[in-house]
C-alpha positions, 0 to 999 in steps of 0.5 A: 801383854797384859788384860784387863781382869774384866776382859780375860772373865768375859773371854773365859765366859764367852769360851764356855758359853760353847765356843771352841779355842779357835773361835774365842781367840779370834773374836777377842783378838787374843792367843789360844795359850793366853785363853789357856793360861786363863782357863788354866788359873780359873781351874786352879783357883776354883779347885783351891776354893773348893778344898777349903770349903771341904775343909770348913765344912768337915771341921764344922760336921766334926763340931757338930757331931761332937755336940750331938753325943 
């Protein structure tokens, strides 16, 4: 089955709000794998970002120092 975008953000929210597996799944009506899966490809997206922005921002210092000497 498929959710909502919408839905699976507030899950993820409310789960790290403090609240354990067993908890979220049972307030949302939805397994413990998808709940998860879904903090799973939260974590891998976030990560991916991250990279990239450590990439911009060296590429941008690089430039900068560049101008500076």
């Amino acid at each position: 089955m498929s959710y909502p975008t919408i839905f699976r953000k507030r899950t993820i929210e409310y789960r790290q709000s403090g609240h354990t597996l067993k908890e979220t799944s049972k307030a949302f009506k939805v397994s413990i794998s998808a709940i998860e899966e879904w903090e799973k490809k939260l974590k891998e997206s976030l990560l991916k970002h991250m990279k990239y922005n450590l990439l911009a921002f060296a590429i941008i210092l690089t430039l900068f120092a560049s101008l500076m000497f």
